[in-house]
C-alpha positions in Angstrom: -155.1 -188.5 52.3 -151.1 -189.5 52.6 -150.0 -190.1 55.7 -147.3 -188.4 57.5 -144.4 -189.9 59.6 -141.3 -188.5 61.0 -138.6 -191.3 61.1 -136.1 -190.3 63.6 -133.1 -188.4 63.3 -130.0 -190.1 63.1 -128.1 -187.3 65.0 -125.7 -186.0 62.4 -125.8 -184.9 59.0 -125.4 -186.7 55.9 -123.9 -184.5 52.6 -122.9 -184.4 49.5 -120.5 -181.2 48.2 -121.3 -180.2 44.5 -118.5 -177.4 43.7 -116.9 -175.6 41.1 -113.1 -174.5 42.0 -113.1 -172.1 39.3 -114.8 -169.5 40.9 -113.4 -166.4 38.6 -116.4 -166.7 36.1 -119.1 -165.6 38.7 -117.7 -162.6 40.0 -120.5 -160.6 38.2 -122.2 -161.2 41.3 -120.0 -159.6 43.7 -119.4 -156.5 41.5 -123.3 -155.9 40.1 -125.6 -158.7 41.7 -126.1 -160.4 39.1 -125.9 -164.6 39.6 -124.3 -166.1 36.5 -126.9 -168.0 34.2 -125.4 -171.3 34.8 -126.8 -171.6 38.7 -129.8 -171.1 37.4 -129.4 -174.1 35.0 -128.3 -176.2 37.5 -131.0 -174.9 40.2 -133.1 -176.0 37.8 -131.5 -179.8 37.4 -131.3 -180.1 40.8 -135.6 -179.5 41.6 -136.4 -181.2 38.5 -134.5 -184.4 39.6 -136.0 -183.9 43.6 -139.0 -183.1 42.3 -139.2 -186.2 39.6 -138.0 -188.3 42.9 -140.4 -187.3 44.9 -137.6 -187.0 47.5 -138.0 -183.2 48.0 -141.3 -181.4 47.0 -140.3 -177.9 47.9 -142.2 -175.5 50.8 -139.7 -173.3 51.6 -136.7 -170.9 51.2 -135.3 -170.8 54.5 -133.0 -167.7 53.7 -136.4 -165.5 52.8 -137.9 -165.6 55.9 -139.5 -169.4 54.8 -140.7 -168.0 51.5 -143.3 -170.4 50.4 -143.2 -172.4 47.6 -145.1 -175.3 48.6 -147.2 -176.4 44.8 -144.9 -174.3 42.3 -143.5 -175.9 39.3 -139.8 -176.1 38.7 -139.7 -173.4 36.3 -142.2 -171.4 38.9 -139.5 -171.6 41.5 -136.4 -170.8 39.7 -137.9 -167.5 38.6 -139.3 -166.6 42.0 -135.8 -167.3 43.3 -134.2 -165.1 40.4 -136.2 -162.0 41.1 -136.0 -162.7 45.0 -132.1 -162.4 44.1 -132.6 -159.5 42.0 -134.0 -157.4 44.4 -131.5 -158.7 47.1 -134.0 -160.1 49.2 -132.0 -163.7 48.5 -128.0 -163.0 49.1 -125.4 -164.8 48.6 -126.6 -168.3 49.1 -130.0 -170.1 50.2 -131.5 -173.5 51.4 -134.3 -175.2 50.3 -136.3 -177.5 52.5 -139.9 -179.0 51.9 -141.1 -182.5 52.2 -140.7 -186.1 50.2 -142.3 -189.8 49.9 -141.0 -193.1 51.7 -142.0 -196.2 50.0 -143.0 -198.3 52.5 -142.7 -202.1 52.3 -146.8 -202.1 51.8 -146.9 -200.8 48.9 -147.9 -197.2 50.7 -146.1 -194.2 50.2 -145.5 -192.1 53.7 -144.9 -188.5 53.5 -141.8 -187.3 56.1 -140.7 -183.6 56.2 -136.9 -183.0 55.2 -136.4 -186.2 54.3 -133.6 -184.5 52.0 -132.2 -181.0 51.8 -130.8 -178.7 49.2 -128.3 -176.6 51.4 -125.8 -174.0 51.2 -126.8 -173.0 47.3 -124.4 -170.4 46.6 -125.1 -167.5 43.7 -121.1 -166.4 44.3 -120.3 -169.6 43.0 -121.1 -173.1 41.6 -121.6 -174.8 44.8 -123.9 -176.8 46.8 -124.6 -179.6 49.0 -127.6 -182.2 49.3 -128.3 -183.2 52.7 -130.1 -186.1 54.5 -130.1 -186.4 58.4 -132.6 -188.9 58.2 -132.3 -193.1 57.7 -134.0 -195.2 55.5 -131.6 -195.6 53.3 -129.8 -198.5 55.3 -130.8 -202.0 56.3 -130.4 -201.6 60.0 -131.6 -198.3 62.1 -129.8 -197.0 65.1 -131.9 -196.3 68.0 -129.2 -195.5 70.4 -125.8 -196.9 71.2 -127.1 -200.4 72.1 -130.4 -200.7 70.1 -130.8 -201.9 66.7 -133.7 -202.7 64.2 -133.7 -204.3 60.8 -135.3 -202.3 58.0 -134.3 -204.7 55.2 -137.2 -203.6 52.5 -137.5 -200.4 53.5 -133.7 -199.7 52.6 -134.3 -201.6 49.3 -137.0 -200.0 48.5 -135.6 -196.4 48.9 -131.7 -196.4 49.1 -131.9 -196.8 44.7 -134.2 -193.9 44.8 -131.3 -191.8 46.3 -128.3 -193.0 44.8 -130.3 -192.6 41.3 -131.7 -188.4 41.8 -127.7 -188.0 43.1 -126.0 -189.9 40.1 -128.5 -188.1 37.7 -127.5 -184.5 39.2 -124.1 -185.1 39.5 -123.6 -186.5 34.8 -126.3 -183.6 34.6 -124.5 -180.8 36.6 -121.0 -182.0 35.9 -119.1 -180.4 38.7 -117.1 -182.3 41.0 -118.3 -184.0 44.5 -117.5 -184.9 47.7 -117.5 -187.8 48.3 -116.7 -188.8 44.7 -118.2 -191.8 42.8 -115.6 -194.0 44.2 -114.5 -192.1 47.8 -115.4 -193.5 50.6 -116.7 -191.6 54.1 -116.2 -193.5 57.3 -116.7 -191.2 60.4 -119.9 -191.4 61.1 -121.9 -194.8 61.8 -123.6 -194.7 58.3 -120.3 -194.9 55.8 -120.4 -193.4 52.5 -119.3 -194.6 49.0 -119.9 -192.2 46.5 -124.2 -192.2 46.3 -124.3 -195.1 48.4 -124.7 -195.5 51.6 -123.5 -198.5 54.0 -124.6 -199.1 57.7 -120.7 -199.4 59.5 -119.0 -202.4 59.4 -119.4 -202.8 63.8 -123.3 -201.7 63.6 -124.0 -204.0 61.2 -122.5 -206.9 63.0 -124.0 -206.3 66.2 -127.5 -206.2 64.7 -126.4 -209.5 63.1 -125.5 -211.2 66.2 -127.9 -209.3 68.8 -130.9 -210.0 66.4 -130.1 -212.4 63.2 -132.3 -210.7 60.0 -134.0 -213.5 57.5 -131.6 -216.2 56.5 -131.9 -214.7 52.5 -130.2 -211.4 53.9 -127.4 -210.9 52.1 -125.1 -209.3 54.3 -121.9 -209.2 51.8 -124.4 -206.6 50.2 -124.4 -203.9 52.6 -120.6 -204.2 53.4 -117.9 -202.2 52.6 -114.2 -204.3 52.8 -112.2 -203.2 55.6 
């Protein structure tokens, strides 16, 4: 039986904005219901890549009332979705929460709920974002304002696994993202550079000094310039 862990929460959200800013070709849905073929394609990319990741294994529709879809196929949930749409029971937008696997520096794979999130799917328009508010995706984890802990292979281990399901959606989807490949997000203590992800440039050096890592830890790695 996997386990199940919950890694804390890191206290804020981390996303990634997917849109389309030529909204006039899905105004079918406004005048007659109907979602525009195309977000069902991408729907589709986006649970084939969670799902091939095994960074979100989908449970639930949080919109629906937390429809369940906990053991459906890809092609399974995208035509519950579609008729749940249909019949207006889904409006507007939905989000899509469920479960995926940490590898663990073992060998063992861990199973934590919400480890990522498909959020704010829209049906208006070509628009969505992918979510994380969990870390272990960096080398060090904040445990409060003075606390650090090194999590060298677990990072290394799982930080590819990311970046890879949100480079293959975004040369899949094709639609434009925020942050971009080569943008850079520095307000929150866990920066952002495109699909990567960076500990701050002050957290990381405090772990550093407060509690050295390995001498092999490449620090110049998990840095972004000033």
């Amino acid at each position: 039986m996997t386990k199940t862990i919950d890694f804390p929460n890191i206290g804020y959200t981390i996303q990634w904005l997917f849109k389309d800013e030529d909204n006039d070709i899905y105004s079918d849905y406004n005048t007659i219901g109907v979602a525009h073929e195309r977000i069902y394609e991408d729907l589709h990319i986006i649970l084939t890549q969670f799902m091939e990741s095994r960074l979100l294994l989908p449970v639930q529709l949080t919109q629906t009332g937390n429809f369940g879809c906990a053991g459906l196929q890809t092609d399974q949930i995208v035509e519950e979705i579609r008729q749940l749409v249909r019949s207006r029971i889904i409006t507007q937008q939905l989000d899509i929460y469920g479960y995926g696997y940490v590898k663990m520096p073992g060998g063992e794979e861990i199973m934590q709920p919400d480890l990522i999130q498909l959020t704010d799917f829209r049906f208006t328009e070509r628009s969505f974002k992918i979510t994380t508010f969990k870390n272990v995706w960096t080398p060090v984890a904040t445990h409060d304002e003075d606390n650090f802990s090194w999590q060298i292979d677990l990072a290394e281990l799982n930080a590819p696994r990311l970046e890879h399901c949100l480079s293959a959606i975004y040369h899949k989807i094709k639609l434009p993202v925020t942050p971009g490949p080569e943008e850079e997000i520095r307000s929150h203590p866990i920066w952002q550079k495109g699909f990567k992800l960076f500990p701050s440039r002050e957290i990381i050096e405090s772990a550093y000094n407060e509690d050295p890592p390995p001498p092999n830890f490449d620090i110049a790695k998990y840095l972004l310039p000033k």
